[in-house]
C-alpha positions in Angstrom: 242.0 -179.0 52.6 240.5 -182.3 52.3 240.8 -185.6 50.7 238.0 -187.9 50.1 237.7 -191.8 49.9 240.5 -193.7 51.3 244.2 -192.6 50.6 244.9 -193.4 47.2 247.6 -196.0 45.5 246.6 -198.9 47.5 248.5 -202.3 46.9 250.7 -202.5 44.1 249.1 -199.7 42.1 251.0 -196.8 40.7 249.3 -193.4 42.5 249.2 -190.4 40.0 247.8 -187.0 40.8 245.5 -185.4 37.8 245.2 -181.4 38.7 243.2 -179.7 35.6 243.0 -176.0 34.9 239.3 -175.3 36.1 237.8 -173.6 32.7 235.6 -176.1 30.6 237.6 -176.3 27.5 240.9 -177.8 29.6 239.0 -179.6 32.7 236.6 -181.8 30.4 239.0 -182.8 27.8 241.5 -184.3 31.3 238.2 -185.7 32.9 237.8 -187.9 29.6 241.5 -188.9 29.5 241.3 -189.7 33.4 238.5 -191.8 32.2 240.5 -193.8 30.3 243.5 -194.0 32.8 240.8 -195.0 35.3 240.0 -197.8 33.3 243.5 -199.5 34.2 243.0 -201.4 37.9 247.1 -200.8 37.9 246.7 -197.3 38.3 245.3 -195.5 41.3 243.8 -191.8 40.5 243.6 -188.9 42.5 242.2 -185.4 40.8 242.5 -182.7 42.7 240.3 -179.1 42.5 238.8 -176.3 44.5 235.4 -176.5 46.2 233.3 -174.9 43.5 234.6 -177.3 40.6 233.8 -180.9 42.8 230.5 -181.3 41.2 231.5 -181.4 37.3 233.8 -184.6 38.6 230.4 -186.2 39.5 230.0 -188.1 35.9 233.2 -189.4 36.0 233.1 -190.4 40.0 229.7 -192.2 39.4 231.5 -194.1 36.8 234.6 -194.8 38.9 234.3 -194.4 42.4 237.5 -195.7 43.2 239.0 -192.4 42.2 239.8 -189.9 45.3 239.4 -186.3 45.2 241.6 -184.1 46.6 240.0 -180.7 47.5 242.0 -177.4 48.4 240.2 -174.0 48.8 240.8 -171.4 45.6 243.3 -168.5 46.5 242.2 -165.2 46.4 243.6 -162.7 43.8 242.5 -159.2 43.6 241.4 -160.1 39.6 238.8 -162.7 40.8 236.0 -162.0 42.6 235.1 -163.8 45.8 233.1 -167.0 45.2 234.8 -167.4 41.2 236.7 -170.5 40.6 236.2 -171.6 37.4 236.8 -169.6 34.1 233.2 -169.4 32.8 232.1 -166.9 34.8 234.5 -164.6 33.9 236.0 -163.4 30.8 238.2 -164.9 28.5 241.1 -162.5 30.1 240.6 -164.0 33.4 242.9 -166.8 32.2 246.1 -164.8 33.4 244.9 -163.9 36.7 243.6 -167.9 37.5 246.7 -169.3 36.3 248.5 -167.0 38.8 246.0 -167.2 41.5 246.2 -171.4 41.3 250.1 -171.0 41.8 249.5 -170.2 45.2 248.7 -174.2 45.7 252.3 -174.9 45.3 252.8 -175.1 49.3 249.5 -176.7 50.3 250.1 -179.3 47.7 253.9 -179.6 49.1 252.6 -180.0 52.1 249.8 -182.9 51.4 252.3 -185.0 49.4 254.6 -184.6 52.7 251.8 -185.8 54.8 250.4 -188.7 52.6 251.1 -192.1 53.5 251.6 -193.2 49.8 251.6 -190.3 47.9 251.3 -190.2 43.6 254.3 -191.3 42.3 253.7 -188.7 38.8 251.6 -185.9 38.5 249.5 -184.9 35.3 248.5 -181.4 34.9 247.1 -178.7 32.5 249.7 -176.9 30.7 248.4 -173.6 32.7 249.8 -175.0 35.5 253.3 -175.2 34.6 254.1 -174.0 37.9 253.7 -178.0 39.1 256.9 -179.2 37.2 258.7 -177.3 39.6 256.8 -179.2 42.5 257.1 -182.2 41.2 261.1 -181.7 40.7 260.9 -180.6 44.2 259.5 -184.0 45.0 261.6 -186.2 42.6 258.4 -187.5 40.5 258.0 -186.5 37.1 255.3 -184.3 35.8 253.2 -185.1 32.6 252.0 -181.7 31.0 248.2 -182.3 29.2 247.0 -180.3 26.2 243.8 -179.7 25.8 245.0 -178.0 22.8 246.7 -179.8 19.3 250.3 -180.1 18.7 250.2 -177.2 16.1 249.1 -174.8 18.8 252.0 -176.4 21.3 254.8 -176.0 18.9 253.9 -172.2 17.7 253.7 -171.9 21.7 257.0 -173.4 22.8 258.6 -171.7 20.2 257.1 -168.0 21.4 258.0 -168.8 24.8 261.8 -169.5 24.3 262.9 -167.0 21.6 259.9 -164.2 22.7 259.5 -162.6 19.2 258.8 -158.9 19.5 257.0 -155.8 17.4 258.8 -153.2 15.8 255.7 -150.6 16.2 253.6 -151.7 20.1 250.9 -149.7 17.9 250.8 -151.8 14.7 248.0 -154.7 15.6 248.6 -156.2 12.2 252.5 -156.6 12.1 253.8 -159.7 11.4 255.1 -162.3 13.7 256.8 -165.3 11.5 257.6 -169.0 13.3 260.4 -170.3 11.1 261.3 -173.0 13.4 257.9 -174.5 13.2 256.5 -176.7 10.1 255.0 -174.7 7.8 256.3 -171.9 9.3 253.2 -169.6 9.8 252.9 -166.0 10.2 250.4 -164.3 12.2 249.3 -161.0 12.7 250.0 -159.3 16.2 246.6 -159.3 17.4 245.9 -162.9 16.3 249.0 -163.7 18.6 248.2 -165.1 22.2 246.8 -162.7 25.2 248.7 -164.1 27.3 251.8 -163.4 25.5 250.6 -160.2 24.5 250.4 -159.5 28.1 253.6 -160.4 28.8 255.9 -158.5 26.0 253.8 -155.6 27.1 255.1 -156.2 30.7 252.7 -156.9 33.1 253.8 -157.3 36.5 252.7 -160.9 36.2 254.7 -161.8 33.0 257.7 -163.7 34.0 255.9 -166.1 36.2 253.6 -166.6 33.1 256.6 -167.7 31.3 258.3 -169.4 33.7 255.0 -171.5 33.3 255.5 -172.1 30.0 259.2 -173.0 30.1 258.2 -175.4 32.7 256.0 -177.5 30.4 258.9 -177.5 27.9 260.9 -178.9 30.7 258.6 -181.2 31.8 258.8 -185.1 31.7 256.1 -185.7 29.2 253.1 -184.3 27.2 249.9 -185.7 26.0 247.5 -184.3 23.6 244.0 -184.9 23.0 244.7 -185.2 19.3 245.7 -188.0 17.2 248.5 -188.7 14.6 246.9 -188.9 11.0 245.2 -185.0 12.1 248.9 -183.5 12.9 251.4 -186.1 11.9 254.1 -183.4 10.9 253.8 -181.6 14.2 254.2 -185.0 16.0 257.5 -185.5 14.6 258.2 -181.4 15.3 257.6 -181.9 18.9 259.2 -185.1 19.7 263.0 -183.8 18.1 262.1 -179.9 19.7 261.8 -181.7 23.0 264.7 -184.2 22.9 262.6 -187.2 23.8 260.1 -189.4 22.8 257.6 -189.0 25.5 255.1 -187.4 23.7 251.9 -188.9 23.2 248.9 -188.1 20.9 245.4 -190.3 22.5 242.8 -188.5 21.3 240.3 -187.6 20.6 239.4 -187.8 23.9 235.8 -187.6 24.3 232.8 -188.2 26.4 232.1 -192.0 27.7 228.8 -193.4 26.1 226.2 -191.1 23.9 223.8 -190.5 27.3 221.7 -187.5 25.7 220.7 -186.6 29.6 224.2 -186.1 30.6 224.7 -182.3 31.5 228.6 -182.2 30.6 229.2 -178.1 30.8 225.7 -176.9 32.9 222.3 -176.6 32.3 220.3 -175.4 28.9 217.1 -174.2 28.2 216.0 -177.1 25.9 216.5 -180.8 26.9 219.0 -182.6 24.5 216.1 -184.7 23.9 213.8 -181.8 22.4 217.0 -180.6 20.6 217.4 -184.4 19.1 214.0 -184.7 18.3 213.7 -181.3 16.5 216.7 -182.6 14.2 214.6 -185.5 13.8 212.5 -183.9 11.8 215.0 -182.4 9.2 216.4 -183.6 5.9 220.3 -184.8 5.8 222.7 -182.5 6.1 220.4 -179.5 5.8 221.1 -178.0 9.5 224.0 -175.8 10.1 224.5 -175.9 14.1 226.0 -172.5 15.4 228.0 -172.4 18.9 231.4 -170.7 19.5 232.1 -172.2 22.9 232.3 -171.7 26.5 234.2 -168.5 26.6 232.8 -166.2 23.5 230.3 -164.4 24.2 228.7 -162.0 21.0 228.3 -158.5 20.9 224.8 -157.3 20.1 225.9 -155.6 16.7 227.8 -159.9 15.8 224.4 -160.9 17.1 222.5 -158.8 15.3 225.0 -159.4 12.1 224.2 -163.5 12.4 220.9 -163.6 12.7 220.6 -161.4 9.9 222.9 -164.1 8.0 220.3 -166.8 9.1 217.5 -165.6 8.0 218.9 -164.4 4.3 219.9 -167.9 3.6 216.5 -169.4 4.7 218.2 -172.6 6.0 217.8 -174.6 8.9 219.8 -174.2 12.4 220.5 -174.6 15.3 222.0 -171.8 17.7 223.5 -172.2 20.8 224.0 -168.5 22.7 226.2 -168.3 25.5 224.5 -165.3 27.7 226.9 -162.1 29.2 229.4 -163.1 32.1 229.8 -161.6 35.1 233.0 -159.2 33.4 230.6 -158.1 30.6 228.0 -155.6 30.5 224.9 -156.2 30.3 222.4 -155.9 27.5 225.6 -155.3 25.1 226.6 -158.8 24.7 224.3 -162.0 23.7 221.0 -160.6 23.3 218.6 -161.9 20.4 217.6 -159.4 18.0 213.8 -158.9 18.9 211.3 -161.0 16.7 213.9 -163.3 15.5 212.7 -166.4 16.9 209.2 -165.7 15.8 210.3 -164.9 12.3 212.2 -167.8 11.5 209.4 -169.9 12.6 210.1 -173.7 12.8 213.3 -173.6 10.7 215.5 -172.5 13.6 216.4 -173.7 17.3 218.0 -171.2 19.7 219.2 -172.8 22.9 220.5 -170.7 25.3 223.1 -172.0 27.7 225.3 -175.5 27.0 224.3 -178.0 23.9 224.4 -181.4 23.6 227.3 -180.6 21.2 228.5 -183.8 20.8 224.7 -185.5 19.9 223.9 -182.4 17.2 227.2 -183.0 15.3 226.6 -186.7 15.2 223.2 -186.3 14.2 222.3 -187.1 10.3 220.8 -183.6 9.9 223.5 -181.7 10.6 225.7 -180.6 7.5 227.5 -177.4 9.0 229.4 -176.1 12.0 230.0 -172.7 12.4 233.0 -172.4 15.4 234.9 -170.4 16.8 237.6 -173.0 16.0 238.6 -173.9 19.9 240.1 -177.4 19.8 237.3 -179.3 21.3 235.0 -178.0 19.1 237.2 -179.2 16.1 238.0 -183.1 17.5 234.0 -183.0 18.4 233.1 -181.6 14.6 235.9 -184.2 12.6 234.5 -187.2 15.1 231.5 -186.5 13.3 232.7 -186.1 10.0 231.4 -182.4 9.5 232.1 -179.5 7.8 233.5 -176.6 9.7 232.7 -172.7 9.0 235.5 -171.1 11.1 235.4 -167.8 12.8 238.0 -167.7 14.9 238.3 -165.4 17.8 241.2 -166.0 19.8 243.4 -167.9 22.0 244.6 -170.9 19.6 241.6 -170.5 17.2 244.0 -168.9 14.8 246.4 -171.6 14.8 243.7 -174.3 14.6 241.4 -172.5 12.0 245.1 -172.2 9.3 245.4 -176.0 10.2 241.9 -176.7 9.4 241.5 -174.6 6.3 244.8 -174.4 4.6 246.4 -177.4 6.0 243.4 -179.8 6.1 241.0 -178.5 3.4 238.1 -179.3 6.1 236.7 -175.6 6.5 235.9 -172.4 5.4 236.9 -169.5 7.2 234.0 -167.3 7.3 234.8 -164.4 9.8 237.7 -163.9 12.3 238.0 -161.7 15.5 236.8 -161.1 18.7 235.7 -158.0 17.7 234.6 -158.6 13.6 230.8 -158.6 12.7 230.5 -160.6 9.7 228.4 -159.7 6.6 225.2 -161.3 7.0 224.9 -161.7 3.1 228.3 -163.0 2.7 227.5 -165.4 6.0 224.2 -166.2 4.6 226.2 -167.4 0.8 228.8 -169.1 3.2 225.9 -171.0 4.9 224.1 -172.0 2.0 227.3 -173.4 -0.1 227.9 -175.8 3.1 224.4 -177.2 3.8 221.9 -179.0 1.5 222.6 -179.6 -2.2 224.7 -177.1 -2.2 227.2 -177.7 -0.4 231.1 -178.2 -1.6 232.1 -182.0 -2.5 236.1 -181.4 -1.7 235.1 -180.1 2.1 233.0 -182.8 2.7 235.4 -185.3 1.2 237.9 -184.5 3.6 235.8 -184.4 6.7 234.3 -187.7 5.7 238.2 -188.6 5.1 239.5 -187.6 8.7 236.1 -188.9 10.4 237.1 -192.4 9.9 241.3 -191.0 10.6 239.9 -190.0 14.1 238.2 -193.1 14.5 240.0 -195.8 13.5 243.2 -193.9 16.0 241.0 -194.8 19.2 240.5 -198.3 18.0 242.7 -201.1 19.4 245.4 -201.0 17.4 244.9 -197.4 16.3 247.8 -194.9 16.4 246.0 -192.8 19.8 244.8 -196.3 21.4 248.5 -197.6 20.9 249.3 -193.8 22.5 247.3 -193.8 25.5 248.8 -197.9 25.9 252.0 -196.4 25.9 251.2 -194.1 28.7 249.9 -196.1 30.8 253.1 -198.6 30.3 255.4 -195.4 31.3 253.2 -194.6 34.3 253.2 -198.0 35.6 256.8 -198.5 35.5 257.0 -195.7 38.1 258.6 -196.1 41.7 258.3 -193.7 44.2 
């Protein structure tokens, strides 16, 4: 192991230990917040990760270098191949076998806070790693669970995880699975239900340390979310009287410091977010739908071939970001471009292969369209910019967010849904051209312009998720080891 810079809570600082869970979704979301803790001289800041994952702290190092690192090497686990430490190169089912794979940190960590001259007095950590509640018990410090996820998705969650709802028929994908005790109370089908509890009702050897995960964030001392009150006000008030206390807050949404179109937040891309900027340049208001579903989705051919087929019916403008086959994924059956595409769209279509400057294209004046696979970042990144959302959700908490956003919210259409589901590229193309250009619907676009300035006005000073993140740093600085 190692630990960089000097030793971390110097003077009369408070020390706190930031550990996220190394897929892009979770880490970037914590990396923003630390950000913002950072910006407080009372509080000293050291994030720990494995080897692999050091360099995507770089932005926020270069920003504040008083910030340590703490690095430990990544445990093997026969799911993982050699060399893999971070969630993007695997597939979306590698979650399981990373969260139980980081568990093995417990001792090394034990061990480091044991050895450190002025150890962190609190530790914030991914709600993966539940595992650290346990730890920091062990230490007597208290542990701050982060979402990187909406309170929605965390109350359908702590629910599942206490009273474990089962199936009548294992067989029956599409039997119901009702949530009474949360607002709203949703239903979802069983195949729209989490993986990871999935996994464990069909007992993997795995599963009770996977809930014992989950229990732990339920028992843990605190929880922030990188949302923001106005977005999920009646699952604020949920969460607070389903936990007992009031330690919950809501700061978001968290997103990345400054508008620097040359910052490579995710990995590299085959155009520069300068050629994609100046490309929208060039396009009428709200006439672009953007296309991306994330870090983790990765399209069959036959969805590929489905979409583009849906692109080039409506005759509108886009801009398509293709995440290419992992490492878990066969290749030439997943992400490939339907041949002659790009040539006959001509100029009225961008493909960029690898990450987008997401944040830029939704900001940008030309854009009147996302279609999403509905992950959480995505949605704060899309109502920041006050668009539109086409919702294909796929899995994970895309379920819960896309019911929030289309029958709670009234800011999207769902379009499509499943991992597995190729849409109709006529009925995609329709749904395409009703949100973009003249065409598209007045009540949508009401309420995205509506919960644009929501989201915005909650990170100003004296905004609900700025009067949040104050409150945080209040608790945290009270602390004594």
């Amino acid at each position: 192991m190692s630990n960089s810079g000097n030793s971390g809570g110097n003077g009369n600082s408070v020390h706190v230990l930031v550990f996220p869970f190394p897929a892009q979704g979770h880490m970037l979301p914590l990396l923003d917040l630390t950000h913002q803790l950072a910006l407080h001289s009372s509080l000293a800041i050291t994030i720990l990760v494995t080897p692999k994952n050091k360099t995507l702290l770089t932005p926020l190092l270069s920003k504040h270098p008083s910030i340590q690192t703490l690095i430990l090497p990544f445990p093997n686990h026969p799911s993982i191949p050699l060399g893999v430490e971070n969630v993007k190169d695997l597939s979306a089912q590698a979650f399981v076998p990373m969260i139980c794979a980081l568990g093995q940190l417990y001792d090394p960590l034990l061990r480091w806070f044991q050895s450190h001259p002025s150890p962190p007095a609190a530790i914030i950590s991914d709600f993966f790693l539940g595992w650290t509640n346990h730890l920091a018990c062990h230490i007597g410090i208290p542990r701050i669970v982060f979402s990187p996820s909406g309170l929605a998705t965390l109350s359908l969650s702590n629910s599942m995880w206490r009273d474990l709802p089962k199936i009548d028929d294992p067989n029956d994908p599409n039997f119901p699975i009702s949530f009474p005790k949360v607002p709203n109370s949703p239903t979802f089908l069983w195949w729209q239900v989490s993986t990871v509890y999935r996994r464990y009702v069909e007992g993997h050897p795995d599963s009770e340390f996977i809930r014992d995960n989950f229990l732990a964030n339920i028992a843990s001392w605190g929880i922030v979310f990188n949302s923001f009150f106005e977005l999920e006000s009646v699952y604020f008030t949920h969460m607070r009287k389903d936990l007992g206390h009031h330690r919950v807050w809501a700061v978001g949404p968290l997103l990345p410091p400054g508008d620097d179109p040359t910052t490579e937040r995710g990995g590299s891309s085959s155009v520069a977010a300068g050629d994609v900027i100046s490309w929208l340049d060039r396009c009428r208001d709200n006439s672009v739908v953007y296309i991306c579903f994330g870090s983790q989705a990765v399209l069959t051919n036959k969805q590929m071939e489905a979409v583009a087929a849906g692109l080039e019916q409506s005759g509108s403008e886009f801009v398509w970001c293709i995440k290419e086959a992992t490492t878990m994924q066969a290749a030439g059956e997943y992400g490939v471009i339907p041949s002659g595409f790009e040539e006959r769209v001509g100029g009225r279509g961008l493909v960029i292969r690898g990450w987008a400057p997401q944040v830029l294209i939704l900001r940008h004046r030309a854009v009147g369209a996302f279609l999403t696979h509905c992950g959480w970042n995505s949605v704060l990144e899309a109502l920041v910019a006050g668009v539109p959302m086409l919702a294909w959700p796929m899995g994970a908490d895309q379920f819960i967010n896309a019911r929030l956003l289309v029958e709670e919210i009234g800011v999207a259409v769902k379009v499509c849904e499943g991992p597995e589901t190729v849409p109709n590229p006529t009925e995609l193309a329709k749904s395409i051209n009703e949100s973009v250009g003249e065409e598209r619907a007045e009540r949508v676009q009401a309420r995205a312009t509506e919960l644009r300035k929501a989201a915005l006005e909650a990170t100003k000073g004296g905004g609900t998720s700025s009067n949040d993140l104050e409150g945080l740093v209040n608790y945290l600085c009270a602390l004594q080891f």
